[in-house]
Structure formats: structure tokens, C-alpha cells
PDB file of N, CA, C and O in Angstrom, chain B, residues numbered from 101:
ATOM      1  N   UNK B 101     -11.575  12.434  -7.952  1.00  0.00           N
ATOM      2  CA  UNK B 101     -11.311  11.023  -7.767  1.00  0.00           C
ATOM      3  C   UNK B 101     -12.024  10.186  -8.822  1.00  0.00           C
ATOM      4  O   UNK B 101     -11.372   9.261  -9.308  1.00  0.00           O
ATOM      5  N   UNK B 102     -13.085  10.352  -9.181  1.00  0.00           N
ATOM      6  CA  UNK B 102     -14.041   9.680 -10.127  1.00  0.00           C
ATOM      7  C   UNK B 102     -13.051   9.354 -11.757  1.00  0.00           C
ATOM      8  O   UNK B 102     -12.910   8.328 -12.422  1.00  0.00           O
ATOM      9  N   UNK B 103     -12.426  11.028 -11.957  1.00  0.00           N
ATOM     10  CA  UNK B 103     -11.904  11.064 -13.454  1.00  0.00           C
ATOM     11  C   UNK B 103     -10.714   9.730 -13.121  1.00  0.00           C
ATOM     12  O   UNK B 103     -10.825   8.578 -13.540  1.00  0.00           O
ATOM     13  N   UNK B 104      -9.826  10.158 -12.440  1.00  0.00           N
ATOM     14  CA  UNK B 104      -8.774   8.766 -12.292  1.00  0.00           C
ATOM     15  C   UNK B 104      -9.570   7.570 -12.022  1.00  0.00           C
ATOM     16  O   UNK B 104      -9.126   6.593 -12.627  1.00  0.00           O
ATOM     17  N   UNK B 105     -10.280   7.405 -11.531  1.00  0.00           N
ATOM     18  CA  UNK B 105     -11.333   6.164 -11.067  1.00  0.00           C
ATOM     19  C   UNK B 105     -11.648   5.495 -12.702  1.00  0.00           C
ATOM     20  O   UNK B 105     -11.231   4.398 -13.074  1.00  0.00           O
ATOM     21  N   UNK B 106     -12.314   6.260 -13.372  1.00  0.00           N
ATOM     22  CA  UNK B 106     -12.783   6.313 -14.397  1.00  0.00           C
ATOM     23  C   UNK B 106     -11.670   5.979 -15.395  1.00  0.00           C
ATOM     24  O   UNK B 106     -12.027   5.337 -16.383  1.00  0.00           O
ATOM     25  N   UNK B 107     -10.651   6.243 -15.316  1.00  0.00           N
ATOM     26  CA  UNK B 107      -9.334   5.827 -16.637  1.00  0.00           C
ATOM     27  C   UNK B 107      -8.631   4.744 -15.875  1.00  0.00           C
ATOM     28  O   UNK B 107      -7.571   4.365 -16.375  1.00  0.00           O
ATOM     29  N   UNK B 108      -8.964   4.252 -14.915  1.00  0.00           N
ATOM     30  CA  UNK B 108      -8.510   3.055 -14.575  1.00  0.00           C
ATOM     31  C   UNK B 108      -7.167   3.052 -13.688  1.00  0.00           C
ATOM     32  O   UNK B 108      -6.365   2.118 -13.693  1.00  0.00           O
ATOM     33  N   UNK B 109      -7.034   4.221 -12.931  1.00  0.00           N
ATOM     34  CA  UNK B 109      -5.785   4.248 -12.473  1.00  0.00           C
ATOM     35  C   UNK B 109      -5.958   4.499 -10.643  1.00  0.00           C
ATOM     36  O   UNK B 109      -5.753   5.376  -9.805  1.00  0.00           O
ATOM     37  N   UNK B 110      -6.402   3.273 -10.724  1.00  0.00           N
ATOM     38  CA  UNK B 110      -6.861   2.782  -9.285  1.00  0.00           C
ATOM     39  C   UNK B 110      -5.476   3.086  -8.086  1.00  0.00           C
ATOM     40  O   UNK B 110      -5.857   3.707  -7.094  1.00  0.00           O
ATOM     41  N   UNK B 111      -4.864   2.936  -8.091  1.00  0.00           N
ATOM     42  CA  UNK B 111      -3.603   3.368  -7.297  1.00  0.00           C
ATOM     43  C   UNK B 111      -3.528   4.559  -6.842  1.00  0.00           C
ATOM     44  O   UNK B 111      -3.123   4.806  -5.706  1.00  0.00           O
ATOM     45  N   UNK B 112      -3.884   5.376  -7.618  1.00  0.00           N
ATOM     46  CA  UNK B 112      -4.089   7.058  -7.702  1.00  0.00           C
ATOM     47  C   UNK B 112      -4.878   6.853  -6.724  1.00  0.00           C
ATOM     48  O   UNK B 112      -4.482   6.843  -5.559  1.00  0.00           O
ATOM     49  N   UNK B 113      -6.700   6.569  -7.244  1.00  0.00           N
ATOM     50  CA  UNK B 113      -7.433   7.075  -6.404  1.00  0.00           C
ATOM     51  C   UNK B 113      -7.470   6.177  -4.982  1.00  0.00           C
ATOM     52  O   UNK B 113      -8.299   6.337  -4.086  1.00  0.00           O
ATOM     53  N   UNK B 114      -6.435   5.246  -4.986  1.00  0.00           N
ATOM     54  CA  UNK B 114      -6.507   4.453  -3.465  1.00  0.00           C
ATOM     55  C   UNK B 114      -5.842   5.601  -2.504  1.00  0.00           C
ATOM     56  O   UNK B 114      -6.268   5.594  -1.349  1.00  0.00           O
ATOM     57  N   UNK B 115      -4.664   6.775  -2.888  1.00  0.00           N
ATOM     58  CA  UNK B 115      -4.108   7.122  -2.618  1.00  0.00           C
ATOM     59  C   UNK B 115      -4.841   8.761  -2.592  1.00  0.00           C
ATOM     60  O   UNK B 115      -4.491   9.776  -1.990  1.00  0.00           O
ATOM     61  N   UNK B 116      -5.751   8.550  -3.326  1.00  0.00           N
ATOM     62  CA  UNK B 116      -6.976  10.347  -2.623  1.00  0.00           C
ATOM     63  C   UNK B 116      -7.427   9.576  -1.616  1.00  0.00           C
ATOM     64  O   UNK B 116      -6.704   9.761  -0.637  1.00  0.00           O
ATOM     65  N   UNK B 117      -8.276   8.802  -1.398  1.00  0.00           N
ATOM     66  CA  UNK B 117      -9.271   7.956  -0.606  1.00  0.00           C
ATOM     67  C   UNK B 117      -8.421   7.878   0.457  1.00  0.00           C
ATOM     68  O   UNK B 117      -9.092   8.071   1.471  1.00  0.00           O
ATOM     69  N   UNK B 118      -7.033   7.649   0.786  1.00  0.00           N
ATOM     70  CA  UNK B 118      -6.064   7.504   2.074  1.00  0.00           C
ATOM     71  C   UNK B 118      -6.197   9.163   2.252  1.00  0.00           C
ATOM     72  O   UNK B 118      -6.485   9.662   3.340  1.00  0.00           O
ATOM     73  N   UNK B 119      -6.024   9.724   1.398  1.00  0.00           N
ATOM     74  CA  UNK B 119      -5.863  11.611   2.236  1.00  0.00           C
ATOM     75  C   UNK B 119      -7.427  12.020   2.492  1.00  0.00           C
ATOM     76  O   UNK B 119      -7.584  12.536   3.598  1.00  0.00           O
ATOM     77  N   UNK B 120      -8.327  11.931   1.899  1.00  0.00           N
ATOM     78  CA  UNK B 120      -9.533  12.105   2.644  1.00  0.00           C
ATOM     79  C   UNK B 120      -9.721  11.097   3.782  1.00  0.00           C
ATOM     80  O   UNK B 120      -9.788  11.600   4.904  1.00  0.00           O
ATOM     81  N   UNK B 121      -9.802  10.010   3.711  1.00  0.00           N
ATOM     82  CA  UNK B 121      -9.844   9.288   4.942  1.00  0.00           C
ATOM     83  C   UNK B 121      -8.671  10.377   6.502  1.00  0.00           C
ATOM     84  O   UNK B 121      -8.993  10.301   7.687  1.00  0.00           O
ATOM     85  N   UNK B 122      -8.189  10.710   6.308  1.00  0.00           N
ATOM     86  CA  UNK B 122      -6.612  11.329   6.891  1.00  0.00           C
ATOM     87  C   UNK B 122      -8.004  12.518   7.500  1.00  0.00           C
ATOM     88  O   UNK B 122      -8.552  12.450   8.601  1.00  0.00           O
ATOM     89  N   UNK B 123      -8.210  13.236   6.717  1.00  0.00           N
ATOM     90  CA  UNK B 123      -9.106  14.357   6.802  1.00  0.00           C
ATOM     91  C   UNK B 123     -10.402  14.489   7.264  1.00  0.00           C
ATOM     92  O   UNK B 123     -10.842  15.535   7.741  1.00  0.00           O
ATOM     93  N   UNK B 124     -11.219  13.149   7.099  1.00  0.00           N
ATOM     94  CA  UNK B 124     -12.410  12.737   7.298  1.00  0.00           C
ATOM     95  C   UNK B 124     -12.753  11.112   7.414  1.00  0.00           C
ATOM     96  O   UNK B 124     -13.370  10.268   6.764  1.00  0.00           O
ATOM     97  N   UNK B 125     -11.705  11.218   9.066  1.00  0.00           N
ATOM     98  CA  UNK B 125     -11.807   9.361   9.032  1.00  0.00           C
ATOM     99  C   UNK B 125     -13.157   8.341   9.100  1.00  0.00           C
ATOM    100  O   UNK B 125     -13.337   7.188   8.708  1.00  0.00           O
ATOM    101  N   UNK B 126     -14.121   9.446   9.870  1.00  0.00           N
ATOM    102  CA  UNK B 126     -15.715   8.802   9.726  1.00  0.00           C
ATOM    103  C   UNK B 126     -16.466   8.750   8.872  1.00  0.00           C
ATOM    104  O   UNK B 126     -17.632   8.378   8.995  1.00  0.00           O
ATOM    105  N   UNK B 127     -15.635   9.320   7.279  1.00  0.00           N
ATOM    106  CA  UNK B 127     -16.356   9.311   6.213  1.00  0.00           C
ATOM    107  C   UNK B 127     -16.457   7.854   5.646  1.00  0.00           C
ATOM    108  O   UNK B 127     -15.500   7.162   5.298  1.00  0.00           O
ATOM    109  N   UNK B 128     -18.135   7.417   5.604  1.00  0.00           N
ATOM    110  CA  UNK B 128     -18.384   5.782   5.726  1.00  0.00           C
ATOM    111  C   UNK B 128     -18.252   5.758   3.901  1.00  0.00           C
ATOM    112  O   UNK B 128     -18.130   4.638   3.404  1.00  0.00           O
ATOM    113  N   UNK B 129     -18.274   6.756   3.116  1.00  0.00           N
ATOM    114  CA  UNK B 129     -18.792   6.622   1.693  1.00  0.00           C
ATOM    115  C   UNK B 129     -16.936   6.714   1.377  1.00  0.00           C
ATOM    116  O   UNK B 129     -16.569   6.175   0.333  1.00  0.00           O
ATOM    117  N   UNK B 130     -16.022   7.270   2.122  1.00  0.00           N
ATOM    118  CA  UNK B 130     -14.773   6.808   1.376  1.00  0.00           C
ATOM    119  C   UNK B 130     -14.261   5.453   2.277  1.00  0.00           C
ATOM    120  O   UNK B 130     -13.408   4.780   1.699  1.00  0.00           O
ATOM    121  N   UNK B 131     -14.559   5.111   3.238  1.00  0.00           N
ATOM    122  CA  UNK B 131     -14.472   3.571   3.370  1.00  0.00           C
ATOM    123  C   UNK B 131     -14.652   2.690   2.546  1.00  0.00           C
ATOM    124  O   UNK B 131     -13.851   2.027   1.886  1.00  0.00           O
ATOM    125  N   UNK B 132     -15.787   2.695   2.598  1.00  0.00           N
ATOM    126  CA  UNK B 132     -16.565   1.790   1.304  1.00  0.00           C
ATOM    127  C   UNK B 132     -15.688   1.477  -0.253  1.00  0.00           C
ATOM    128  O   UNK B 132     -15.459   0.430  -0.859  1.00  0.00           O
ATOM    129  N   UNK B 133     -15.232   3.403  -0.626  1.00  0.00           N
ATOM    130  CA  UNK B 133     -14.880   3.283  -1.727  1.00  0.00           C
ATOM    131  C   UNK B 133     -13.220   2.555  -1.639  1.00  0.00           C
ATOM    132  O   UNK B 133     -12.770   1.861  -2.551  1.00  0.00           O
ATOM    133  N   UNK B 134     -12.561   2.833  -0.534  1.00  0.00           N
ATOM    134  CA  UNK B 134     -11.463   2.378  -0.115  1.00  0.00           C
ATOM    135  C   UNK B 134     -11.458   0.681  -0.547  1.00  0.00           C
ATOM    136  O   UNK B 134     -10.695   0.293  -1.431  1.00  0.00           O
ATOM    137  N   UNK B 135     -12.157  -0.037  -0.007  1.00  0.00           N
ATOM    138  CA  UNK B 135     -12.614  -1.140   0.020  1.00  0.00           C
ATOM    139  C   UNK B 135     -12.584  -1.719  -0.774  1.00  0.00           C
ATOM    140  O   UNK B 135     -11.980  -2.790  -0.824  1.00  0.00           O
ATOM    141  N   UNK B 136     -13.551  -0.958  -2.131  1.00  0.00           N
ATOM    142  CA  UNK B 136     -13.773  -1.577  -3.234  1.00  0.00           C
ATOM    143  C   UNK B 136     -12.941  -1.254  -4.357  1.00  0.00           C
ATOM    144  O   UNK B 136     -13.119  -1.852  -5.418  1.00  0.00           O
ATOM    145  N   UNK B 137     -11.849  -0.177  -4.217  1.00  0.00           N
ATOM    146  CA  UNK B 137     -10.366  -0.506  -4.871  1.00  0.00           C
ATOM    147  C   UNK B 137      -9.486  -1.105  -4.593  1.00  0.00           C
ATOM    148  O   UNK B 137      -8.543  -1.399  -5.328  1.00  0.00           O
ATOM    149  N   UNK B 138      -9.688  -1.468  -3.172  1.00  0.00           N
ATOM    150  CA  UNK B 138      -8.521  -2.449  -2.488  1.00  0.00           C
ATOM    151  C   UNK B 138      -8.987  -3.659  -3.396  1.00  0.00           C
ATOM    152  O   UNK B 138      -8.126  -3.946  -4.227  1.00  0.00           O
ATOM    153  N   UNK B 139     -10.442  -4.661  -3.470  1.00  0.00           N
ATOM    154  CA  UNK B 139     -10.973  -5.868  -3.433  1.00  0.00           C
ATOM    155  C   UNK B 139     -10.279  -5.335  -5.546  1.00  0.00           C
ATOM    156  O   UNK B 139      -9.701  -6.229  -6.164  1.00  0.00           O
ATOM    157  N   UNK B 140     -10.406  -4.458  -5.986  1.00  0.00           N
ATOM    158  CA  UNK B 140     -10.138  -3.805  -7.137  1.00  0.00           C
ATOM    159  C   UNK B 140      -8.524  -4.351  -7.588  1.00  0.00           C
ATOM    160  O   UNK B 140      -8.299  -4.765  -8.726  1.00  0.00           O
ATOM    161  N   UNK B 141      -7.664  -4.295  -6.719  1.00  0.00           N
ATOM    162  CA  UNK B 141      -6.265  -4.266  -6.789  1.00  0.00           C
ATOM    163  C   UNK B 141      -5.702  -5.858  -6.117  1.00  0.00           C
ATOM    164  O   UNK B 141      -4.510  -6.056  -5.880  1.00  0.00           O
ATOM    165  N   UNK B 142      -6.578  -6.703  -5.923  1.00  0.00           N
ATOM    166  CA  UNK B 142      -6.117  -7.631  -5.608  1.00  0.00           C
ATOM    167  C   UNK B 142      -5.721  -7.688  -4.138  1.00  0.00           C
ATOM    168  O   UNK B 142      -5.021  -8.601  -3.700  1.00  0.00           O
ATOM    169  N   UNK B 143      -6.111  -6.855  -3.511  1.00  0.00           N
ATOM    170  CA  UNK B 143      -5.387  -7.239  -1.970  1.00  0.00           C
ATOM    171  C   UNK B 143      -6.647  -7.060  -0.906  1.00  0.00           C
ATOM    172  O   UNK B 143      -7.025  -6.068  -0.284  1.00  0.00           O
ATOM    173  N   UNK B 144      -7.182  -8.522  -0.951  1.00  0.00           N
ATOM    174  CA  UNK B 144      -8.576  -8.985  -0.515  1.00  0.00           C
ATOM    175  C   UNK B 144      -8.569  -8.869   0.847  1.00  0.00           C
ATOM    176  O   UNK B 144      -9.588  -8.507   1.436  1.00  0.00           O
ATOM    177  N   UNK B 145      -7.258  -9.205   1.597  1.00  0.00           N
ATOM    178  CA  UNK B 145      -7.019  -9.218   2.735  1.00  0.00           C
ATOM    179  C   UNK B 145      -7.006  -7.932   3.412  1.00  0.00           C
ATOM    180  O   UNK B 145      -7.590  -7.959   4.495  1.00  0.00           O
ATOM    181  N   UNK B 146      -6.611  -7.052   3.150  1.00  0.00           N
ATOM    182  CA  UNK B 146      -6.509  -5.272   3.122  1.00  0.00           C
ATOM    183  C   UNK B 146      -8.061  -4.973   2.866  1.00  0.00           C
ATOM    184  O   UNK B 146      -8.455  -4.198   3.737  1.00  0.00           O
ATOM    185  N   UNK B 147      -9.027  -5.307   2.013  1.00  0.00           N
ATOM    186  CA  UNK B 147     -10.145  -4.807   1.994  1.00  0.00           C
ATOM    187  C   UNK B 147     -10.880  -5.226   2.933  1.00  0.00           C
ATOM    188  O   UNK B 147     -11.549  -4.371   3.514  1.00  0.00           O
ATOM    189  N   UNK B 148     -10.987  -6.569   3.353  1.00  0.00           N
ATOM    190  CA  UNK B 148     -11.594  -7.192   4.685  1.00  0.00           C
ATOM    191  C   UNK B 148     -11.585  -6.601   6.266  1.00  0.00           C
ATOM    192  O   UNK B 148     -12.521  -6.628   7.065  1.00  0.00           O
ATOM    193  N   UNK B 149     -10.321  -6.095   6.445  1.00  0.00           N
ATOM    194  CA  UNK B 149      -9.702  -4.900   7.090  1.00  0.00           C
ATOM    195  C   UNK B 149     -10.666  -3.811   7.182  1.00  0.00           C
ATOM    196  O   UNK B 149     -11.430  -3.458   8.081  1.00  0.00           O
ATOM    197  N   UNK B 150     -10.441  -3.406   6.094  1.00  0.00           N
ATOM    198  CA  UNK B 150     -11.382  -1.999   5.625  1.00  0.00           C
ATOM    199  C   UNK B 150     -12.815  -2.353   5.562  1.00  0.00           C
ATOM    200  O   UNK B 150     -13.627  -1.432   5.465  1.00  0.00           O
ATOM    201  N   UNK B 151     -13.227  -3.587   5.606  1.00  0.00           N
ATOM    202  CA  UNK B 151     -14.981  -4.054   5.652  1.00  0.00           C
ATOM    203  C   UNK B 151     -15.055  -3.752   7.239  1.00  0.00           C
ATOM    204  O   UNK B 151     -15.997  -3.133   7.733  1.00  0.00           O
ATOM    205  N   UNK B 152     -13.623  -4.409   8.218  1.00  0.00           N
ATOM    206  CA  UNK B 152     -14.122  -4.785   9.966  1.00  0.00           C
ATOM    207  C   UNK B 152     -14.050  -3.080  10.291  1.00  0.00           C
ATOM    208  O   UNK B 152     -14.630  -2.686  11.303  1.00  0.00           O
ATOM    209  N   UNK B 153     -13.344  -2.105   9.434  1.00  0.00           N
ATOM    210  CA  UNK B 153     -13.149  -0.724  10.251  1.00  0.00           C
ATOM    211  C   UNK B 153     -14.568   0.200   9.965  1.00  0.00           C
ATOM    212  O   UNK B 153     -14.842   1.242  10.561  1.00  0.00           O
ATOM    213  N   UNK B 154     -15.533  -0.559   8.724  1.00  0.00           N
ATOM    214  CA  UNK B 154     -16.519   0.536   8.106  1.00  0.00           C
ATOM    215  C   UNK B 154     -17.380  -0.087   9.592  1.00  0.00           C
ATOM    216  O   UNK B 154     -17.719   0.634  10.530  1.00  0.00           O
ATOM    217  N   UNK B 155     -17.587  -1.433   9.513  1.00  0.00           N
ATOM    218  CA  UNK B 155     -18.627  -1.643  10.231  1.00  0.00           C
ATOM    219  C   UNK B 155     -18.369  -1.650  11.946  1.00  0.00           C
ATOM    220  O   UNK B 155     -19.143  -2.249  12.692  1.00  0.00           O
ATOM    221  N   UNK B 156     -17.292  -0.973  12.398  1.00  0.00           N
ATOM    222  CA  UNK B 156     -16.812  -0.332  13.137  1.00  0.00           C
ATOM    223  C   UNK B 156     -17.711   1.010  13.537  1.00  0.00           C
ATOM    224  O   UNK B 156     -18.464   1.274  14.474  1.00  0.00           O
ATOM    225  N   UNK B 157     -17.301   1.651  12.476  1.00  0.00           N
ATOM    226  CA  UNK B 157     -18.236   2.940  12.000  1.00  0.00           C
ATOM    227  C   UNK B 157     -19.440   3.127  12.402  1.00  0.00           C
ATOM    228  O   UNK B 157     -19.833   3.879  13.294  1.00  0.00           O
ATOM    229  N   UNK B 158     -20.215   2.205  11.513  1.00  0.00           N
ATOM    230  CA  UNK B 158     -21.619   1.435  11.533  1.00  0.00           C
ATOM    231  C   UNK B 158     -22.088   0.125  11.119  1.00  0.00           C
ATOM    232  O   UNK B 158     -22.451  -0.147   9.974  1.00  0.00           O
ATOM    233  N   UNK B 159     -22.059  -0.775  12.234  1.00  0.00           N
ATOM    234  CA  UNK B 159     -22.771  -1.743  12.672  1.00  0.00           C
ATOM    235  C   UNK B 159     -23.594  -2.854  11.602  1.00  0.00           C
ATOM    236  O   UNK B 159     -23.500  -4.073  11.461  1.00  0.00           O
ATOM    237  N   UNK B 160     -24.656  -1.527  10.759  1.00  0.00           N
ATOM    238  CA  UNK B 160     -25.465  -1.941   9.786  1.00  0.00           C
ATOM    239  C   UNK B 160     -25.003  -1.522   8.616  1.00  0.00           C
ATOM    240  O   UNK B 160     -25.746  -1.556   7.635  1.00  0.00           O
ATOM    241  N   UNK B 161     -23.775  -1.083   8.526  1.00  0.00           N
ATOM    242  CA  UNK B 161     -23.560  -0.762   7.235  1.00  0.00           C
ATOM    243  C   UNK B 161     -24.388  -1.812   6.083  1.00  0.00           C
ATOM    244  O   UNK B 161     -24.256  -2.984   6.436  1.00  0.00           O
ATOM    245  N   UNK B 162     -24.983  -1.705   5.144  1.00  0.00           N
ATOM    246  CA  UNK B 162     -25.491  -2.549   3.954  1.00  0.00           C
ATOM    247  C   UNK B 162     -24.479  -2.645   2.889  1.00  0.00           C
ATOM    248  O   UNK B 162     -24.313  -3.684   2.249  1.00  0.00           O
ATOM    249  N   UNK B 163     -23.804  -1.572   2.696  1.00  0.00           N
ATOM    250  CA  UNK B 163     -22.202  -1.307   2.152  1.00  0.00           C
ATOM    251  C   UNK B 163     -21.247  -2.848   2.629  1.00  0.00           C
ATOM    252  O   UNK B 163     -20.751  -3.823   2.064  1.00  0.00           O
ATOM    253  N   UNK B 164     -21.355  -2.439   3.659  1.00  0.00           N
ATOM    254  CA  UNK B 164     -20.119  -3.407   4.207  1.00  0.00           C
ATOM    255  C   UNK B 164     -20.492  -4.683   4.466  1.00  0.00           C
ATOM    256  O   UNK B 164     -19.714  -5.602   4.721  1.00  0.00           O
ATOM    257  N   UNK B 165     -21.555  -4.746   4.410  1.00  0.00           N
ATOM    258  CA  UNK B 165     -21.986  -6.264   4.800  1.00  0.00           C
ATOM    259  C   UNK B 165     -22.584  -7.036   2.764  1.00  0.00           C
ATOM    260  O   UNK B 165     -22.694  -8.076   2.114  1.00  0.00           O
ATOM    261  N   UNK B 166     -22.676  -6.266   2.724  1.00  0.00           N
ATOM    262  CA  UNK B 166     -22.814  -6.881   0.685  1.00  0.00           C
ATOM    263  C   UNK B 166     -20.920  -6.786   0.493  1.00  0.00           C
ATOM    264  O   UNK B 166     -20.424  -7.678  -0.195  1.00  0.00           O
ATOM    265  N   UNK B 167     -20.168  -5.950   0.972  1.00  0.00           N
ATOM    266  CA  UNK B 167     -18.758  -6.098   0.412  1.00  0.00           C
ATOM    267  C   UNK B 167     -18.500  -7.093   1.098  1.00  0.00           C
ATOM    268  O   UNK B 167     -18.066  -7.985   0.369  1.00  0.00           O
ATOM    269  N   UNK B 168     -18.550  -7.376   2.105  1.00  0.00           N
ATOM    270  CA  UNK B 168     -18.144  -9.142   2.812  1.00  0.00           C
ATOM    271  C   UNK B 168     -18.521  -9.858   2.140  1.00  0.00           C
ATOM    272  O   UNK B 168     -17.628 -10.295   1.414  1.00  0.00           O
ATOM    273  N   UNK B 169     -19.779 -10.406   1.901  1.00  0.00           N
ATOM    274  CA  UNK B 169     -20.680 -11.460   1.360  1.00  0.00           C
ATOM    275  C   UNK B 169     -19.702 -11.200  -0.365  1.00  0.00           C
ATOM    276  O   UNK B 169     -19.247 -12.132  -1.028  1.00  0.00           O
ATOM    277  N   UNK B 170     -19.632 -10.186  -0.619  1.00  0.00           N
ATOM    278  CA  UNK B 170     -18.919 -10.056  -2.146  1.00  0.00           C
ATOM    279  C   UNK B 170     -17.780 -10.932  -2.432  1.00  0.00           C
ATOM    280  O   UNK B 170     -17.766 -11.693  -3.399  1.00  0.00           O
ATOM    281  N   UNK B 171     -16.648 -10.802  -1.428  1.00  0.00           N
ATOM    282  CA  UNK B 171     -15.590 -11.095  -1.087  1.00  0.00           C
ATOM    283  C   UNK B 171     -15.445 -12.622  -0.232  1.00  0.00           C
ATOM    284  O   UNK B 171     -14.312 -13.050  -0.008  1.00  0.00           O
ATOM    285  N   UNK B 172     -16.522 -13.309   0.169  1.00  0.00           N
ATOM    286  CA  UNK B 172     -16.832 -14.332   0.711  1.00  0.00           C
ATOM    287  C   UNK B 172     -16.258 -14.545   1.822  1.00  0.00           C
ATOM    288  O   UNK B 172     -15.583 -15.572   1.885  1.00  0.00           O
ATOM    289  N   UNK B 173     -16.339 -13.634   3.079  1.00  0.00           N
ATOM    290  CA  UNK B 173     -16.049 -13.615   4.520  1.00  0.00           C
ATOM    291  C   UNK B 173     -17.742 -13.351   4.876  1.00  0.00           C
ATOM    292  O   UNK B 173     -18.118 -13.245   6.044  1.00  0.00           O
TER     293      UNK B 173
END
């Protein structure tokens, strides 16, 4: 995920991050990363989503609560 991450082909890796999520939905570190290709791709509203489901997860996420404040919710 990193190499596509890395050449800029964010779509791709929104679309690993949906099949691991599929595989490992309590994984809080592909939330996060979910998040921050969504806020990446322009669809702020979809990442906000993905901020209320991490801290779902966990509560205190520091992840998710700096990606709110990022995003200004």
C-alpha cells in the first residue's frame, strides 16, 4: 500500500484500505489511514464518517481527534 501511496495513486490505495478494513474491521491504523486518503481525495464528508467510526473503535483515539480538529469538525 505505501508504494501506490507513495506514487500518488490514492484511489488504489483507498481501495487496499477497503479490503483490509473487509478483513480486519477493528484495524484502528487502517481507519485512520482510510481517513486521511478520503480528507486526500476531496471527500471531507466520507472522512468525517470514517473519524465518527475510528472513534467508535476508540473513544481516545489521538488519531481521530487531531483528524477532526484537521478537517474542522
Amino acid at each position: 500500500m505505501d508504494v501506490e501511496s507513495w506514487s500518488g495513486n490514492n484511489d488504489r490505495v483507498l481501495g487496499l484500505v477497503n479490503q483490509a478494513l473487509q478483513r480486519f474491521p477493528l484495524n484502528q491504523e487502517c481507519h485512520v489511514r482510510k481517513v486521511k486518503l478520503l480528507a486526500a481525495l476531496g471527500r471531507r464528508d466520507e472522512a468525517l464518517l470514517g473519524i465518527n467510526q475510528l472513534l467508535k473503535l476508540n473513544p481516545l483515539s489521538a488519531d481521530a481527534l487531531a483528524l477532526r480538529k484537521q478537517l474542522g469538525k
